[in-house]
N, C-alpha and C positions, 0 to 999 in steps of 0.2 A: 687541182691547183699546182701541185707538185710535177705537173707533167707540162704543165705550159710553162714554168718557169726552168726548166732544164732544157725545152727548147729553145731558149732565146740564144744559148752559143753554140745551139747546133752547128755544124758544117767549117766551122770556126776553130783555126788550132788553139792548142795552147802555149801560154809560155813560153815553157821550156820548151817548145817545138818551132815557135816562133824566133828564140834567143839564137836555137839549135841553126835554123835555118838562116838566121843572119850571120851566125860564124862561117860556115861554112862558104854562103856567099862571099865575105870577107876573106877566107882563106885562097876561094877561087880564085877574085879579083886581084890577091896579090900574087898567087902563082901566076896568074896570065900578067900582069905587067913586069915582073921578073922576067919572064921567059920571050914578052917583048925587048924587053931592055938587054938579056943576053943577046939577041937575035938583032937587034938594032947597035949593040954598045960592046958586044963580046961578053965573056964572062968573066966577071967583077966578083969582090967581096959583097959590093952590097946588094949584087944582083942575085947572089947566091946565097945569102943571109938570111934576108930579105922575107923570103917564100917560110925559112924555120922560124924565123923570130915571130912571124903570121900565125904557123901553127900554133907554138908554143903559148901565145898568147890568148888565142882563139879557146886552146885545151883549157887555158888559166879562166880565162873569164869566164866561160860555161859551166867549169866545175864550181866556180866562185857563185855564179848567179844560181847554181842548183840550190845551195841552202835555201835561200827567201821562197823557193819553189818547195823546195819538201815543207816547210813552214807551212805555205798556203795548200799544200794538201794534206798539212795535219791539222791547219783550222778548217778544210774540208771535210776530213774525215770526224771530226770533235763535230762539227753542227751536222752531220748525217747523223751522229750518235745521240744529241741533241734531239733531232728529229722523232726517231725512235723511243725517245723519252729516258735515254740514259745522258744526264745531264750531268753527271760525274765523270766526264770524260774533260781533259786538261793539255791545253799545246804545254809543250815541254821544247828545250834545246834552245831556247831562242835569243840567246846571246850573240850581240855585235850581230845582230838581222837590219837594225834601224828600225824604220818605221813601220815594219812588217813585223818585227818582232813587237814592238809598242803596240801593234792590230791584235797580235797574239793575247797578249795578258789584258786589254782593255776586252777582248771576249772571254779572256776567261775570269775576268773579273764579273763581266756580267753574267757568265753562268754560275758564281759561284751566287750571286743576287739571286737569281730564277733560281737554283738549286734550294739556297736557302727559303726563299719565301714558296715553293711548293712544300718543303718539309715542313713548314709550320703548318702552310692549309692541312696537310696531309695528319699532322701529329693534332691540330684543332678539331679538325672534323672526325676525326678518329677518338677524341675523347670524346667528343663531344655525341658520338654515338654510344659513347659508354654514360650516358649524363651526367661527364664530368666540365661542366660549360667553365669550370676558372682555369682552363687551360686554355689563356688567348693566344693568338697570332702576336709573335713581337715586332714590331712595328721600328724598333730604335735601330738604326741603323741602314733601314732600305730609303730608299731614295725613291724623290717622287713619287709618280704614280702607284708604283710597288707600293709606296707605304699607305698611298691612299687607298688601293684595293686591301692592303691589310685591316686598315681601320674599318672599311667595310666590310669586310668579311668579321671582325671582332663585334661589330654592331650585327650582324647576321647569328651569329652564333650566340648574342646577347635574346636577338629575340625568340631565336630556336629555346632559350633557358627557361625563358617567360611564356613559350607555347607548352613547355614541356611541361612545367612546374601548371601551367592552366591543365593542358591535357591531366597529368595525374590527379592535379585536386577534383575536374571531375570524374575522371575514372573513380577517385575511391568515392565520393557522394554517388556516384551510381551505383557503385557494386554496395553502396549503406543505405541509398534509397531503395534497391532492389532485393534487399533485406529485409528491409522496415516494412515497405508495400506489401513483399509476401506474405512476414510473418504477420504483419497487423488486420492484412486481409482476413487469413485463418484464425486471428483471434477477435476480430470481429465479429464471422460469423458465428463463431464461436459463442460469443456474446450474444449474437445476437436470438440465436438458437435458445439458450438460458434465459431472454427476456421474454422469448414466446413461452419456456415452459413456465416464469414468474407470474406471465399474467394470466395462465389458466388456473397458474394457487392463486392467484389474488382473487380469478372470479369465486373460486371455492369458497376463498377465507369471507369476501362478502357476504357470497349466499349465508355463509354457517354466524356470521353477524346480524342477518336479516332477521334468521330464526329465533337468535337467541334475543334479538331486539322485540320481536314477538313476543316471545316468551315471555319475556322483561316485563313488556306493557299487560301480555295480561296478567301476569303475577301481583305488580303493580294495583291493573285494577280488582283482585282478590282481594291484596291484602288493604285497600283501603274501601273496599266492601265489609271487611273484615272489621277493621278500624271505626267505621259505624256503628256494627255491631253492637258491639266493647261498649262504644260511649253510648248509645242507647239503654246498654245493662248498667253500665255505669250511674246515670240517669237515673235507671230505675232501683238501683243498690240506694240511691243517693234518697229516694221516695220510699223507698222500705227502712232505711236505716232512719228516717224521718218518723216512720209509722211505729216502728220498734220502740224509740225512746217515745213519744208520747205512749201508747201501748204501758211500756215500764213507769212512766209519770201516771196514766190513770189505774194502775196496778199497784202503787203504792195508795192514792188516793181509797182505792178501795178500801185498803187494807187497812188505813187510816179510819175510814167508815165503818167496819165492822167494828175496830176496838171500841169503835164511839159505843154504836149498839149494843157491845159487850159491859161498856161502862152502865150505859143505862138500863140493860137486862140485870145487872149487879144493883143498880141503885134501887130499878124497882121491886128487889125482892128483900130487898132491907124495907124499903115504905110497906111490903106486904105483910111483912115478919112482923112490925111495926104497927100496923091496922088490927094484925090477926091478935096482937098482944092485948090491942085497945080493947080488941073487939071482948075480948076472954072477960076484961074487965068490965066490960060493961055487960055483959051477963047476956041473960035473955034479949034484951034490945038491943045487943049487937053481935046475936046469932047473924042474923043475914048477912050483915055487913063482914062478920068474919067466913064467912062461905064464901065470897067473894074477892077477899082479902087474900083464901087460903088459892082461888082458881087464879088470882093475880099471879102469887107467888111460886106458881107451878109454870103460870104461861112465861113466867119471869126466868125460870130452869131453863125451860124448853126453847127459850128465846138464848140464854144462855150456852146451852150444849150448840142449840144449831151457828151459834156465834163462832163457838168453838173448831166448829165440822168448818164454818166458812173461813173460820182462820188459818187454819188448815190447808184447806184449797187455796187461801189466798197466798198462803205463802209457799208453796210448793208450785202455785201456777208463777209466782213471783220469782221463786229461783228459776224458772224455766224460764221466763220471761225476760232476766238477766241473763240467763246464759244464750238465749236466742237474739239478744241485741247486741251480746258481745260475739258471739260468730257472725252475726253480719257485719260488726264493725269490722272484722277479719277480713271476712270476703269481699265490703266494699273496698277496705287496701288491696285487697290482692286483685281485686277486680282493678284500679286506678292502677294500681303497680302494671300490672298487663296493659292495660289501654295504652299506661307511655310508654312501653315498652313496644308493643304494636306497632302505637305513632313513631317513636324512631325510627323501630325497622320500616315502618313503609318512607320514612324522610330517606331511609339509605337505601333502600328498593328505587325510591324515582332517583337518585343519585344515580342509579347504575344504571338503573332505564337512561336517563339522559348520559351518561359516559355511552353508555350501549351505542347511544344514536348517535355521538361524536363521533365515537370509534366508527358505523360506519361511511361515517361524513368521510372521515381521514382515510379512511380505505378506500372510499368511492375515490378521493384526489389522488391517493397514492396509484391506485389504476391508472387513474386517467393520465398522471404522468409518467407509469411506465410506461406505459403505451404509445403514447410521445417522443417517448425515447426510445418505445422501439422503431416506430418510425421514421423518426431521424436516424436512427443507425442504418436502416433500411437507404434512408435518403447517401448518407456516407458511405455505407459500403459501395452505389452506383458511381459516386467521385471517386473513389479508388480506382474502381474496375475501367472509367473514364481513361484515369493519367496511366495505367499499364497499359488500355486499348490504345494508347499515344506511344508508348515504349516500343510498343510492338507495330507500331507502322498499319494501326486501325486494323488488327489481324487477331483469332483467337478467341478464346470462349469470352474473353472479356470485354471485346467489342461485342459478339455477339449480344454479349448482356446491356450493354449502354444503346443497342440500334433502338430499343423500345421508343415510342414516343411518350409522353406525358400521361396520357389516360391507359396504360397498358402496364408500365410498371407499379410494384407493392405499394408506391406511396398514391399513383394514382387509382387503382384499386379502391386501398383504402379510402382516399376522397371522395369516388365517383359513387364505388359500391359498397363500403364496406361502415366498421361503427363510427368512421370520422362522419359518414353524410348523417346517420341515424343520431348522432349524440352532439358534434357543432355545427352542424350546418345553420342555425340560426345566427350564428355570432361572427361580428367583424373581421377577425383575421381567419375564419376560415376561408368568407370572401375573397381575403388580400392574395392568399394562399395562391391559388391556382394560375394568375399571371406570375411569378415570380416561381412555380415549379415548371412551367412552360417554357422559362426561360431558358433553365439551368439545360433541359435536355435541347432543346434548339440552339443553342451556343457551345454547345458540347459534342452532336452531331453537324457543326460547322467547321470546329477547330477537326474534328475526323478528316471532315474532306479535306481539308489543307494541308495536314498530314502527309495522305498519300500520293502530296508534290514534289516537289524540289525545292524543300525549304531551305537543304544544305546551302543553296546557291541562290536562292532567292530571297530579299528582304522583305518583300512586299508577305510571301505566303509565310517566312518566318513571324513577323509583324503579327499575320493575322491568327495562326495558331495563337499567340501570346493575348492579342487584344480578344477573342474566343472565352478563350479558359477561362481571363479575366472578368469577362460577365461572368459567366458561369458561376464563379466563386461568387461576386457580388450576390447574386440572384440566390445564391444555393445557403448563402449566408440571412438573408431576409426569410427564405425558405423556414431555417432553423429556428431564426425571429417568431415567426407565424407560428409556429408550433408551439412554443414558449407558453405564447400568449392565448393560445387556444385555451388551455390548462386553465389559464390565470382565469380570465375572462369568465369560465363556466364557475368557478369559483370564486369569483367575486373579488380576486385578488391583487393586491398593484401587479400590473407587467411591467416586465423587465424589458426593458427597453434598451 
């Protein structure tokens, strides 16, 4: 561009070559009309004059018309310098030029414009690489255009402030997401690790609840074997201690019977004493009668001593007889004192049997929902590993880990093969379960492919990573649902919904 416009005056004097070249013309033409005019008229004052006063004026006007000429090749050399980008170059001298000189400062008035409104681009853009964006272009003073390219460059620099200030807030949520991802990864697994060793105690702690719930019931059914027992002797304390006092009521009876006998062995040896006396007095005629009298009142002795021997017995078999109804009245309290004592303990024995059986009701649920939970962590840590296989441009052990499909990874595993099919597969949201884990991985191996596009530059595969994920979540969140509700469901429990 530079080279065609310095040819247009190719071949072309200039100027001062052209001013030069009309003086000198004029000098000729008045030499040669002088030197006709000596040669036609003689020689004159004016014919001799003539040809100096030509020069003289010739010299005068050329040096006179030089200034305007240096002028225009100092505003020549000023926009060469210009050119080259030193715009701090200034016509100078230009007094009494006229309108050449007025060309002068109305250019250098414009390059001090163009000077000035490059040092603000320059001083703008230069902060503004330091991101100090309130350092605008000032605008007051330039004129037209100048000021409207300032304004747009201050609206430029406005939104350079606004990419920047976006740029950094997500720089630092990446470099806190790429934190949090890491480390929550590692404490997940982490986690996760710890719920597999929780649920091998928890199978422990079942099994040694099963045992002791065993134990429990048959202890249980001992002591209320036991409790039988008791009340049967009880029963039969209750039929002894019955048999003892009557026993002691026919044992005084006796003993009441013999004094009779002893009364009447007494009486009748008073009536014999009494006969034998008669008899003495009636002599010879109540010889027999007192031999009779006398065997009375000997069987009356002997009725008496044996009265006495049975008195004897009866009372010694009587003190026994009290004191063998009074130690079973003992034994029947001590015997009833134990039977209730028995009976509470075996009331607090099925207490514990049934706590026993609670306990491993509540162990049984609390497995089941660790288990649930480990699975669901299982489920979250493959969404992690998902949005990092997306950080990294579908690259890495963690894509690797998300390529699985639905029946290959731990949660499908667990569905297909493992105690999810053996322990809910009868129940509703296991059912629901298995579209809604199909999902998460089919919409998560979709947003992958989109991924490895040009999302930078494309909305459509931007769009679709984002509408992707978004099932995903959905799905992955129903996922979590299902599992919830597995828990509940086998447990009989409201779901949480």
């Amino acid at each position: 561009m530079k080279e065609n416009t310095s040819n247009v005056s190719k071949n072309i004097p200039f100027l001062s070559q052209k001013f030069l070249i009309n003086c000198v013309v004029f000098i000729v033409l008045t030499v040669v009309l002088a030197v006709y005019s000596i040669i036609a008229n003689g020689i004159g004052f004016v014919n001799v004059s003539s040809p100096i006063i030509a020069v003289v004026f010739a010299i005068y006007a050329y040096r006179d018309h030089q200034r305007p000429i240096d002028a225009l090749s100092a505003i020549h050399l000023t926009l060469k310098e210009a050119i080259q980008g030193n715009t701090h170059v200034r016509v100078t001298q230009t007094r009494g030029l006229g309108e050449v000189g007025k060309v002068a400062w109305e250019l250098n008035d414009f390059l001090d414009i163009v000077e000035t409104n490059f040092k603000e681009l320059s001083n703008s853009f230069e902060r503004a690489g330091k991101r100090q964006f309130y350092r605008k272009g000032l605008v007051k003073g330039l004129p037209g255009e100048f000021a409207e390219i300032m304004n747009n460059v201050n609206g430029a620099i406005g939104a350079m402030e606004k990419a920047d200030t976006f740029a950094r807030q997500n720089r630092l949520l990446s470099e806190m997401h790429h934190l949090n991802t890491s480390n929550l990864l590692d404490n997940l697994k982490d986690s996760q690790s710890q719920m597999v060793t929780l649920s091998e105690k928890m199978d422990d702690v079942l099994n040694i609840a099963g045992e002791s719930k065993h134990g429990a019931d048959r202890s249980a059914k001992t002591v209320g074997e036991l409790k039988l027992s008791i009340e049967q002797v009880n029963e039969r304390m209750v039929s002894v201690e019955e048999t003892a006092n009557l026993l002691a009521q026919e044992s005084s009876r006796i003993a009441e019977t013999v004094k009779l006998i002893g009364d009447i062995a007494e009486q009748t040896n008073l009536l014999a004493l009494n006969a034998a006396i008669e008899a003495a007095r009636a002599g010879e005629v109540g010889r027999g009668f007192a031999v009779v009298a006398d065997e009375v009142r000997h069987l009356a002795d002997r009725t008496r001593k044996s009265t006495e021997e049975i008195s004897d017995i009866i009372f010694n078999l009587t003190g026994k007889i009290d004191t063998m109804v009074s130690q079973t009245l003992e034994v029947a309290q001590s015997t009833k004192d134990i039977g209730d004592e028995v009976s509470s303990f075996h009331t607090n024995f099925e207490s514990v049997a049934k706590a026993a059986d609670d306990t491993i009701t509540l162990i049984g649920q609390t497995k089941d929902s660790s288990f649930a939970s480990l699975v669901k962590l299982d489920h979250i840590i493959y969404m992690q590993n998902g949005y990092i296989a997306m950080e990294n441009d579908a690259e890495g052990k963690e894509a690797d880990a998300v390529k699985v499909d639905h029946m290959s990874c731990r949660l499908g595993k667990w569905y297909y093969e493992g105690i999810g099919k053996e322990i809910f597969s009868g129940l509703t949201a296991y059912k629901e379960l298995d579209s809604y884990h199909a999902g998460v991985h089919q919409n998560v191996h979709k947003a992958m492919e989109y991924v490895t596009q040009d999302w930078l530059r494309s909305d459509e595969v931007f769009d679709g990573i984002i509408h992707h994920m978004s099932l995903a979540e959905q799905n992955s969140s129903q996922v979590i649902n299902c599992l919830t509700r597995l828990v509940d469901e086998k447990h009989r429990l409201p779901a949480v919904r």
